[in-house]
N, C-alpha and C positions, 0 to 999 in steps of 0.2 A: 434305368439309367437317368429318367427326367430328374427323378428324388434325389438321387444318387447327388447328382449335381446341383439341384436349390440348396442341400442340407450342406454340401462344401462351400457353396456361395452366400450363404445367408449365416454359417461359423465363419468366415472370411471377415464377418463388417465388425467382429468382436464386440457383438452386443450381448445383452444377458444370459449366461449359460440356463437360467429356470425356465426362461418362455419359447429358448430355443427348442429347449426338451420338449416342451407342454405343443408348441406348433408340429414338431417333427412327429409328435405320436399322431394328433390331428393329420398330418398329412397320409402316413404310411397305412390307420386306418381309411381314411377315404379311397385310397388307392387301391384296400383289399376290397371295399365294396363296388368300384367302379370296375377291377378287374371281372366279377362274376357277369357284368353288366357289357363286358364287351363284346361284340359281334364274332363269328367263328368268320373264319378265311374267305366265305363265299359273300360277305355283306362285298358291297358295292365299295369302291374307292371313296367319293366323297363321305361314305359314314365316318371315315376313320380319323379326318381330319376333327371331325366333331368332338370325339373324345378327348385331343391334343390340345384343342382349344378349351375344353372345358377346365382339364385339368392346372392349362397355363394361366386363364385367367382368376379357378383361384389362387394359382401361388400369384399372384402379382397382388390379389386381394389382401393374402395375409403378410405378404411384405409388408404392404401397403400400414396395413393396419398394424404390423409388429414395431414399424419406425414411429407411427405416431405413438403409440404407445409410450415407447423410449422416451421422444421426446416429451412428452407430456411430464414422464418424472423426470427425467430435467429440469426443466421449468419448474416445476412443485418443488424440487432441490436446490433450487439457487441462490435462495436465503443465505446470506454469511451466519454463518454460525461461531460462537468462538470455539466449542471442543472440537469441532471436524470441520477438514479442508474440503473443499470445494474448486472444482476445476474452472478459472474464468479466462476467455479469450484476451487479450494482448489485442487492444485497438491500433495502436500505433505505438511508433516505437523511433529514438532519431538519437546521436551523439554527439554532447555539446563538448565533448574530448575524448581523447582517440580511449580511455577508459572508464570512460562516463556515460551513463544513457538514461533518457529521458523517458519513462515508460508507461504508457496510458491503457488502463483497463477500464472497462466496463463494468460497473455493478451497483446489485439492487441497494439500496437506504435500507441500512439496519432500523427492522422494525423493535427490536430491543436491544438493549446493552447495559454492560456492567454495572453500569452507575448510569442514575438517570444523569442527563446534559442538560442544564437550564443558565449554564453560564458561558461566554467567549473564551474565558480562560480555560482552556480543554486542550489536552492533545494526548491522540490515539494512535496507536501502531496497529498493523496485522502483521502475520507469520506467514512467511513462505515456504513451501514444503519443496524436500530436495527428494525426488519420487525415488531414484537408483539407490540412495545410503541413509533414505530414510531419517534425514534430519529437518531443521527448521533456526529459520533465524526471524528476527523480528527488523521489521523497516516501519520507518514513520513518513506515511506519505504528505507529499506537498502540498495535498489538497483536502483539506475537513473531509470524510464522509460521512459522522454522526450529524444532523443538524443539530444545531443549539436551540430552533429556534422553531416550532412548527411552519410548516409550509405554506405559503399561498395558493399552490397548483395542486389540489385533488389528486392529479392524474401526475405528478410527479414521483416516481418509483426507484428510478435509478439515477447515480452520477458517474462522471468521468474522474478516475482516481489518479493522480501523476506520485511514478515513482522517480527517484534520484539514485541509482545503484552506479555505485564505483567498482571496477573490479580489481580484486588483490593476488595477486600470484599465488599465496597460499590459503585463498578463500573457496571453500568449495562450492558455496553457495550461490555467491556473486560468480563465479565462474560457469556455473550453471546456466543462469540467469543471463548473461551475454549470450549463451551457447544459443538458448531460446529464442530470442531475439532476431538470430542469425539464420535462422531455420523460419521459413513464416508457415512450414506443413505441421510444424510442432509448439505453436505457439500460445501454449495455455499456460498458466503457472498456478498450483495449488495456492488456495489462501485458506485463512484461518482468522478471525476477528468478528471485528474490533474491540482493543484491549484500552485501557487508559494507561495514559504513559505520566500523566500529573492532570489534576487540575484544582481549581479554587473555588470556593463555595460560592455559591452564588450571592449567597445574604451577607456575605465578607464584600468589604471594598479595597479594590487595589490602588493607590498613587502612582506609584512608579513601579514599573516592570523591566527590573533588566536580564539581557540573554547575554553571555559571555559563548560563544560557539566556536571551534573548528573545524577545518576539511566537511566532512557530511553531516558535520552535528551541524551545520546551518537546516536542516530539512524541516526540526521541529519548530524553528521558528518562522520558518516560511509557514509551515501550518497555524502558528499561532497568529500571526500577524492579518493571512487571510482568514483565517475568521474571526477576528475585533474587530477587523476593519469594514467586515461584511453585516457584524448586525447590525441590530436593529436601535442600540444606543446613539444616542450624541454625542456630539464631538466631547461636550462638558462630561459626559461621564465614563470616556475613556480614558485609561490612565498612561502616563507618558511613559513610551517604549522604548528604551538603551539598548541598541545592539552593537557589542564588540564582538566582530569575526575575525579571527586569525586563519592565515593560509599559508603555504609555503613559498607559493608562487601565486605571480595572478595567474597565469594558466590553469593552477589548480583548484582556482576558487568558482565559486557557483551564483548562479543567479544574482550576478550584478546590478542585472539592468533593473529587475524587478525590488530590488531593495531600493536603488534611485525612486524608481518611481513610487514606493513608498515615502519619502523624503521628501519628494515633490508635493506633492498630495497631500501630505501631514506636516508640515515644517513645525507646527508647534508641540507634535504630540512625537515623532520619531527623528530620533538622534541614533547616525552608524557614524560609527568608528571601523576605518578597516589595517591591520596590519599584517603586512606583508615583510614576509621573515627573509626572505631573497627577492627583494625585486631586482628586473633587467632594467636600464638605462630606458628602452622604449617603453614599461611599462609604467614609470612615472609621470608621462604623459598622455598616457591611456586614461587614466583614472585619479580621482582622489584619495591618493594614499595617505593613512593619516600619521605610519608611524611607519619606519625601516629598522626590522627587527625584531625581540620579543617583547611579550608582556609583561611587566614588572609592577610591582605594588604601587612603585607614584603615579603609573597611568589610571590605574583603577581610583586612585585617593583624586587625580583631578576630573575624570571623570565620569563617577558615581560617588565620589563622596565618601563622606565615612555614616556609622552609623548613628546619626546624632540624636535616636531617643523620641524623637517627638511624637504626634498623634499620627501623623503620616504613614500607612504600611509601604513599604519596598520591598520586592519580594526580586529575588537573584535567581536565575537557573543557569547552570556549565553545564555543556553537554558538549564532546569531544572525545577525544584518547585517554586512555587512564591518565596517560602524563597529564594533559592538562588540566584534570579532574585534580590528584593531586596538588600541583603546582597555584589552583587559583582557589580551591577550597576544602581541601582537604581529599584524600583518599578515602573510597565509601567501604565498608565493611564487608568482612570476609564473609556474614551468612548472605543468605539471598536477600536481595532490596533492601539489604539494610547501608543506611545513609553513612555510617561514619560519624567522627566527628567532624567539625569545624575545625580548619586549619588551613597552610597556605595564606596566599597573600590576603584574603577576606577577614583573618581571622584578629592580625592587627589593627584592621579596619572598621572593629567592634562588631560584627556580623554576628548573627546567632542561626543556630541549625532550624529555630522556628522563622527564618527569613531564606534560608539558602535552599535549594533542591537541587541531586544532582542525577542526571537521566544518564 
């Protein structure tokens, strides 16, 4: 009955079906050597307890010893990988609107990645995996976790990752992902990465960097921004940052305060623009809106300019809804990754596809 019961308590904790096997034969032979070894009816009372003790505290021995085990390849497994997902805990988690959530995991500094990183200009995605239907979508979190830049701290192995997930009524994925969230007994989310999502050669120099963004396509340039602004160059060889955000609402727009405080902090090197396609009466005095409505080709012509040629690189990224992929540079192509041409309002504006990228 002892066996009977560690062997249902110890398949209870859903650890590995090999070592279960491998212990429970260990246990069921010890149990046929100790049986030969037990006392007949006439031992004394106290002998009998000895036996019970014996056998309880090896099962507590090889608990003992089966958990660390586990955890041990855990740990050995924790590496992000990009071909396999790996399960990481959900540190904290908070909503800046009733469909929005702010999502901090824990994880190790990829020791490799696709492309070596030696430049600011970088931004990477991971996959999150949907375990029930078995799919995956790609999110770009708010926070570098490639360094660009070797370490100061030896003993620095992990960062805090911030995700930005909206959720959509017919997303399954983001719907998921809130579900998690909501649950704190279930709060782990597969990951897969990190992938590069764009970046620019380090021995190339950029002038000017502008980001045309909407709704969550602000994320990548939250990640771009903290990490120019984090390395290790001078103010002089940073190049000057344009970010135009379109939103629908201010309600629906994201990380205000921290694009100010980029503004603050760089007034000669970052310039926002923000338009807000429906604002409410109160929300024009909330904030510095800089246009009511959308985005049309004279805003872009006053300002970024047109393409005037000169020795200067300017390099454009749109990242948003197909529409406004379309609408401001062209529609990208039907195979995979492929960019498109140039078209849309950039394309009057003498823009070329070696200047434009659209994520």
């Amino acid at each position: 009955m002892r066996l009977t019961r560690l062997s249902e308590m110890v398949n209870s904790t859903n650890l590995s079906g090999l070592l279960l096997r491998r212990f429970s034969r260990g246990l069921h032979s010890r149990a046929s050597q100790q049986s030969s070894r037990i006392p007949s009816r006439k031992t004394s009372r106290w002998q009998r307890p000895s036996s019970a003790v014996f056998v309880g505290t090896g099962t507590l021995t090889i608990i003992a010893a089966y958990h660390y085990h586990y955890r041990s390849t855990i740990d050995n497994n924790d590496q992000l990988r990009v071909d396999k997902h790996t399960p990481y805990q959900i540190t904290h988690s908070y909503l800046i609107a009733p469909d929005t959530a702010i999502i901090n995991l824990d994880l190790p500094i990829p020791t490799k990645t696709v492309e070596p990183i030696q430049t600011p200009f970088y931004i990477e995605s991971i996959y999150l995996k949907h375990p029930a239907l078995q799919i995956e979508r790609p999110y770009t979190p708010l926070s570098p976790i490639s360094p660009s830049e070797p370490s100061q701290d030896d003993d620095q192995d992990r960062t805090t990752v911030e995700l930005l997930v909206k959720r959509y009524d017919d997303g399954d994925m983001s719907t998921y992902i809130h579900h998690v969230i909501h649950h704190p007994h279930h709060n782990q989310l597969e990951i897969r990465g990190p992938v590069p999502t764009w970046w620019y050669p380090a021995n190339q120099e950029i002038h000017e960097l502008v980001f045309i963004a909407a709704g969550t396509g602000i994320t990548p340039a939250i990640q771009l921004l903290r990490r120019i602004y984090k390395s290790s160059s001078t103010i002089n060889q940073l190049p000057k940052f344009n970010l135009i955000y379109l939103t629908k609402s201010l309600e629906s727009s994201y990380l205000l305060n921290e694009l100010d405080h980029f503004k603050t902090n760089y007034p000669e090197l970052f310039k926002f623009k923000l338009l807000v396609n429906h604002p409410t009466p109160s929300s024009t005095t909330q904030v510095n809106i800089d246009k009511s409505g959308r985005l049309d080709v004279s805003d872009l012509h006053k300002w970024i300019g047109t393409n005037d040629n000169n020795n200067k690189t300017k390099i454009i990224i749109v990242c948003g809804p197909e529409s406004l992929i379309c609408d401001v540079a062209g529609c990208k192509g039907r195979s995979n990754n492929s960019q498109g041409e140039i078209g849309g309002m950039l394309k009057p504006l003498g823009y070329t596809s070696d200047q434009v990228f659209k994520l």
